[in-house]
KEMAR-240436 format. One line per field, with one value per atom (N, C-alpha, C): residue number from 1; residue in three letters; atom name; x, y, z. Coordinates in pm, whole numbers, always signed. Each point is the difference from the previous one (the first is absolute). Example, Ala and Ser with C-alpha at 12.3 -4.5 7.8 and 13.67 -1.06 7.14 Angstrom:
! residues 2
nr = c(1  1  1  2  2  2)
rest = c(Ala  Ala  Ala  Ser  Ser  Ser)
atom = c(N  CA  C  N  CA  C)
c1 = c(+1319  -89  +90  -35  +82  -77)
c2 = c(-569  +119  +120  +105  +119  +109)
c3 = c(+780  +0  +0  -72  +6  +73)
//
This chain:
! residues 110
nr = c(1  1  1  2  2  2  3  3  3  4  4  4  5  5  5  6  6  6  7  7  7  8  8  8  9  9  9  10  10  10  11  11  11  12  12  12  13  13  13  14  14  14  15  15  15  16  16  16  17  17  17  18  18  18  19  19  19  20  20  20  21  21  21  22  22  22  23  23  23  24  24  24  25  25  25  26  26  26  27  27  27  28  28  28  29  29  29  30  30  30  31  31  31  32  32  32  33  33  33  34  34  34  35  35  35  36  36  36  37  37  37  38  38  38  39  39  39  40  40  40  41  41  41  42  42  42  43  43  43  44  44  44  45  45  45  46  46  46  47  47  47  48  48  48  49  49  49  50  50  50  51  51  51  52  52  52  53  53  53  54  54  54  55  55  55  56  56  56  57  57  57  58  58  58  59  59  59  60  60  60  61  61  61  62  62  62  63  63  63  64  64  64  65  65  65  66  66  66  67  67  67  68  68  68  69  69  69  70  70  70  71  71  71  72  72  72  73  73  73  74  74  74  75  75  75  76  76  76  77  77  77  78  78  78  79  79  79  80  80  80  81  81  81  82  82  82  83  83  83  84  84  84  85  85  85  86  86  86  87  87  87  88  88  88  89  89  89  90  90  90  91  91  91  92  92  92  93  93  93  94  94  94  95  95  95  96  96  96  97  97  97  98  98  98  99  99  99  100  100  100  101  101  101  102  102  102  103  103  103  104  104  104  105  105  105  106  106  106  107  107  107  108  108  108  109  109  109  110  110  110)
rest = c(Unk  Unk  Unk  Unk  Unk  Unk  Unk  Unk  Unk  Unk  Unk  Unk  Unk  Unk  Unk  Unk  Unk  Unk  Unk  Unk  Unk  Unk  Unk  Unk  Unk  Unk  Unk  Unk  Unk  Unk  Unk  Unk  Unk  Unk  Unk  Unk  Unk  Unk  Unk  Unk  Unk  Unk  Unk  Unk  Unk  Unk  Unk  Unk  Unk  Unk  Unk  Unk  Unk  Unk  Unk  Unk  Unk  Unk  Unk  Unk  Unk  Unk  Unk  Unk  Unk  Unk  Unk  Unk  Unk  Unk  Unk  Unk  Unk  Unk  Unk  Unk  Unk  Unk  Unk  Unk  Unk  Unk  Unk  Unk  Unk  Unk  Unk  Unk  Unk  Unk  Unk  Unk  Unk  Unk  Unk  Unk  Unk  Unk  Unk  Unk  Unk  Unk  Unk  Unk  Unk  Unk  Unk  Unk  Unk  Unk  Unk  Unk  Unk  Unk  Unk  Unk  Unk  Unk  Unk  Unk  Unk  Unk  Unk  Unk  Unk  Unk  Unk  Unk  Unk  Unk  Unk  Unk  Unk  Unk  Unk  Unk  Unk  Unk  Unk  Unk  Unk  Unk  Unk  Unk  Unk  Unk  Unk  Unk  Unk  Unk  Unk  Unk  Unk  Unk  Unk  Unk  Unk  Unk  Unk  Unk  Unk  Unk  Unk  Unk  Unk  Unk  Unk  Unk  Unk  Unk  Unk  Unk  Unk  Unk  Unk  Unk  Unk  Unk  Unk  Unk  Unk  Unk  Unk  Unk  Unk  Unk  Unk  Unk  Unk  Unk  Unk  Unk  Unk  Unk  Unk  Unk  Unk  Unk  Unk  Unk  Unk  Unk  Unk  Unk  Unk  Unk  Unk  Unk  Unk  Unk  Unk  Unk  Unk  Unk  Unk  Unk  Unk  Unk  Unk  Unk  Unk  Unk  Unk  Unk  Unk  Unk  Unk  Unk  Unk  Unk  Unk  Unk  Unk  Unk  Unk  Unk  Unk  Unk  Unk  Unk  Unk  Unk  Unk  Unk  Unk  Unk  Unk  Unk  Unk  Unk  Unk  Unk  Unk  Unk  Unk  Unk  Unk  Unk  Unk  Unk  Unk  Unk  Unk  Unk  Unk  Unk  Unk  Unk  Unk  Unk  Unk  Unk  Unk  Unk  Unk  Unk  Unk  Unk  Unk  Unk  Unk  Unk  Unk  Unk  Unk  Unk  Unk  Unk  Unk  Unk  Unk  Unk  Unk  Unk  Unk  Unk  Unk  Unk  Unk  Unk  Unk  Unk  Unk  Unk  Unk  Unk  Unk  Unk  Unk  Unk  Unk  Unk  Unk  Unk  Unk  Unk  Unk  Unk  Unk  Unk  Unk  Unk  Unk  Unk  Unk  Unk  Unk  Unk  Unk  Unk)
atom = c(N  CA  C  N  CA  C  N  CA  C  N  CA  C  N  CA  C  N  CA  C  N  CA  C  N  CA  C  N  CA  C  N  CA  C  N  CA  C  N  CA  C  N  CA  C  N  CA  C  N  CA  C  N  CA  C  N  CA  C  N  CA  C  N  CA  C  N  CA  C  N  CA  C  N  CA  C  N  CA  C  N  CA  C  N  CA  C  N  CA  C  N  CA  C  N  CA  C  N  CA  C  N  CA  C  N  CA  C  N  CA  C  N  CA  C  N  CA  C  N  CA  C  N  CA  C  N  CA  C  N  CA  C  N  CA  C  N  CA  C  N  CA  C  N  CA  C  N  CA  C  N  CA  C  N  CA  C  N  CA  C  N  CA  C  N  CA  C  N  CA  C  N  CA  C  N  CA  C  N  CA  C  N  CA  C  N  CA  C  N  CA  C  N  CA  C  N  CA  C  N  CA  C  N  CA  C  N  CA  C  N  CA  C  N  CA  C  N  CA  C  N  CA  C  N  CA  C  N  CA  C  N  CA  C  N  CA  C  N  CA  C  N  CA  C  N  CA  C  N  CA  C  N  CA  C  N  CA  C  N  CA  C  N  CA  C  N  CA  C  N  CA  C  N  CA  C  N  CA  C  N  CA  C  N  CA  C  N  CA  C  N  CA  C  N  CA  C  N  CA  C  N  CA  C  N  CA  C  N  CA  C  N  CA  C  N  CA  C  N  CA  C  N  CA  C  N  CA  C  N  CA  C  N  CA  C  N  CA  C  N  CA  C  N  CA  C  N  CA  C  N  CA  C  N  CA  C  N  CA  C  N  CA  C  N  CA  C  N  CA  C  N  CA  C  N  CA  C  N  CA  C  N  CA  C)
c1 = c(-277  +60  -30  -72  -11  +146  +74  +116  +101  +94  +98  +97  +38  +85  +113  +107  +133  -84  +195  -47  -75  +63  -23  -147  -40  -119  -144  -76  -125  -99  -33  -65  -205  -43  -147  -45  -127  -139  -102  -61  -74  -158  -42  -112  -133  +45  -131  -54  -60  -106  -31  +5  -44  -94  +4  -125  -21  +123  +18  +4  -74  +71  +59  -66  +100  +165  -28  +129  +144  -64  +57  +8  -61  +54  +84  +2  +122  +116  -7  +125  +97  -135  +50  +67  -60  +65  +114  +49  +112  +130  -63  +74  +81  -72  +63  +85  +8  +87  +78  +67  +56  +177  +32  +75  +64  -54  +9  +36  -125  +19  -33  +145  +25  -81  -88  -47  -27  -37  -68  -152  -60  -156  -50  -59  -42  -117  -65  -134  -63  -88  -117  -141  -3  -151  -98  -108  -36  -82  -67  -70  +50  +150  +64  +4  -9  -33  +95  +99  +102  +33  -77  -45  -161  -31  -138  -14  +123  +7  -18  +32  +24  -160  -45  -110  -105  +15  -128  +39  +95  +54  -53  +38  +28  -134  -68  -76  -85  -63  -70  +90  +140  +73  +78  +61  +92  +16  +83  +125  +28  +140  +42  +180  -1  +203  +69  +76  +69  +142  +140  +94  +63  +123  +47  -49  -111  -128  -73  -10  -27  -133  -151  -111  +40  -38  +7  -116  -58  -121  -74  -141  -97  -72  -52  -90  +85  +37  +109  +127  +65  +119  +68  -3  +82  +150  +32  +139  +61  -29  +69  -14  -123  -16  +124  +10  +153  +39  +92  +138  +8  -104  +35  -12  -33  -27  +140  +45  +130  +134  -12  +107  -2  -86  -29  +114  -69  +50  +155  +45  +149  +102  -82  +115  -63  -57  -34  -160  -28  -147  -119  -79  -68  -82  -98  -85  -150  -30  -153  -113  -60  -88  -154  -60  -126  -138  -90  -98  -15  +100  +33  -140  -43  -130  +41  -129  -3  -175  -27  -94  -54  +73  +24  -114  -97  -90  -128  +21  -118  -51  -149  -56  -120  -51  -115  -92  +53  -104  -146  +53  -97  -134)
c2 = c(-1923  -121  -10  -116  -44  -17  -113  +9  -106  +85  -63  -104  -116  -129  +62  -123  +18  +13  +36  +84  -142  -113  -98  -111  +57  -66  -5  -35  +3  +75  +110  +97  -36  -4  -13  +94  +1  +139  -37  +99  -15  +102  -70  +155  -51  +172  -35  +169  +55  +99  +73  +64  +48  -81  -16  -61  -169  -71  -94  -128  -68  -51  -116  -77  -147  +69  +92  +51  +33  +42  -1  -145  -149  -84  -18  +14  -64  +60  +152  +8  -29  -15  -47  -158  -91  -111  -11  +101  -2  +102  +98  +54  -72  -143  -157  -53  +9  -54  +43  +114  +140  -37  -69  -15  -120  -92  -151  +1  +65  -31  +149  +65  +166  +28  +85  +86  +155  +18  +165  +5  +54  +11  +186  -8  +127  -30  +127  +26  +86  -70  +100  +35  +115  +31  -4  -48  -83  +183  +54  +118  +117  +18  +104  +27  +96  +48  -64  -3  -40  -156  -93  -116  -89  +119  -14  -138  -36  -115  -161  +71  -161  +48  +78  -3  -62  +24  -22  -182  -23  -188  -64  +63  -47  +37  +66  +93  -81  -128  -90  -78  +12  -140  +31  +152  -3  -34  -66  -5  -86  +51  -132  +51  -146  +76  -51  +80  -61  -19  -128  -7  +42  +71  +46  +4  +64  +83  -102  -143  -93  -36  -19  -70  -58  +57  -144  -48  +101  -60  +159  -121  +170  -35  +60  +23  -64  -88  -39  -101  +8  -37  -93  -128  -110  +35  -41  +46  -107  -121  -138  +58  +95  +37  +96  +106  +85  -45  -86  -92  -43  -79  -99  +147  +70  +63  +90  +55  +63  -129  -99  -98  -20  +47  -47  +114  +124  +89  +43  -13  -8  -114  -107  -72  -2  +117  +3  -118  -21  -80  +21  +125  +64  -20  -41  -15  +63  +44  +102  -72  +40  -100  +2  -75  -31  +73  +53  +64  +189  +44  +177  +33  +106  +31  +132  +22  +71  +83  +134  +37  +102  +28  +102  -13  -69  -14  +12  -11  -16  +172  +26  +89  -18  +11  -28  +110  +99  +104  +5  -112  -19  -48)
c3 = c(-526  +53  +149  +42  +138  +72  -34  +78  -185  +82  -102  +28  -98  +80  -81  -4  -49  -145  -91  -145  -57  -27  -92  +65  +65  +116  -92  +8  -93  +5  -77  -7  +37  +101  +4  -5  -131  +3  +58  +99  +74  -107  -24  -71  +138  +28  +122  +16  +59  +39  +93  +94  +135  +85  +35  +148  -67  -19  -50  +102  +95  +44  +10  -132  -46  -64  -67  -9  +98  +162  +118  +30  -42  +67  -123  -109  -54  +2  +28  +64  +108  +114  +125  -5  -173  -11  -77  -63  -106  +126  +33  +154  +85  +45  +90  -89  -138  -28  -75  +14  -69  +12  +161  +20  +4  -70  -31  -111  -125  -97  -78  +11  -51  -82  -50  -111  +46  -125  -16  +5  +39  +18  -81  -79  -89  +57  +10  -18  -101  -73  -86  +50  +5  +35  -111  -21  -144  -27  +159  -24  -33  -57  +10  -219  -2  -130  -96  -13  -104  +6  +139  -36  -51  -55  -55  -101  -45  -86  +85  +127  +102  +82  +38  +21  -30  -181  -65  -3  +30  -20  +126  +121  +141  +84  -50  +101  +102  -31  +39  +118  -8  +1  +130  +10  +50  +188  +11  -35  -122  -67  -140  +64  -11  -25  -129  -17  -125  +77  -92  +82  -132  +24  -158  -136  +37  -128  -24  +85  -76  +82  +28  +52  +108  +123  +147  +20  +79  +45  +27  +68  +17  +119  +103  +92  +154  -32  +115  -37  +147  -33  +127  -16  +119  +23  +105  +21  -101  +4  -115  -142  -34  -146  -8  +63  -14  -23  +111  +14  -104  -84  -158  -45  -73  -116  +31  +170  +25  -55  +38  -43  -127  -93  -113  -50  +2  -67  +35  +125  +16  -75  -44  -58  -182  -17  -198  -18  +103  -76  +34  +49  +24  -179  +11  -115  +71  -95  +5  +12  +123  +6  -86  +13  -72  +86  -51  +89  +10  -86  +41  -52  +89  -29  -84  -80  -34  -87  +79  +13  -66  -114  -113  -103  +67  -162  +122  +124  +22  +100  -8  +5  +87  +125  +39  -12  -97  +18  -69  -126  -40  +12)
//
């Protein structure tokens, strides 16, 4: 866990990586507004062994956030995109968005 809001506040996943650094601006944009509009911020490291399942999904993409397990977005993040998807999910209407990548089939080794 990056930083934690109050209990009932909205849980954001961050799946991001080491030497990330669109990942550092979206924290630095969900960070500004931490204290406006309360949540929890998790982090997954997509390279860490026992998330080998979000790896093989995300690997291309990341950053992706999910807001209560549910699809946000991927590669960046507006302070207005929070705010709606944070207002969304504090009052129950946080709906999953359209676009989640996913990279599980593909292979360039071939």
């Amino acid at each position: 866990t990056v930083w934690k809001g109050p209990p009932d506040s909205p849980v954001i996943t961050l799946f991001t990586k080491e030497d990330c650094s669109l990942c550092d601006k979206v924290k630095d944009t969900l960070a500004a507004l931490k204290d406006e509009y309360p949540h929890t911020l998790a982090a997954v490291d997509i390279t860490d062994e026992e998330h080998q399942n979000w790896y093989n999904k995300y690997k291309f993409d990341i950053p992706v956030l999910h807001i209560e397990g549910k699809y946000f977005a991927k590669h960046r993040l507006t302070e207005e995109e929070a705010m709606k998807g944070l207002e969304e999910a504090n009052t129950g209407a946080f709906l999953e968005r359209q676009g989640e990548p996913d990279s599980s089939g593909v292979d360039f080794r071939d």
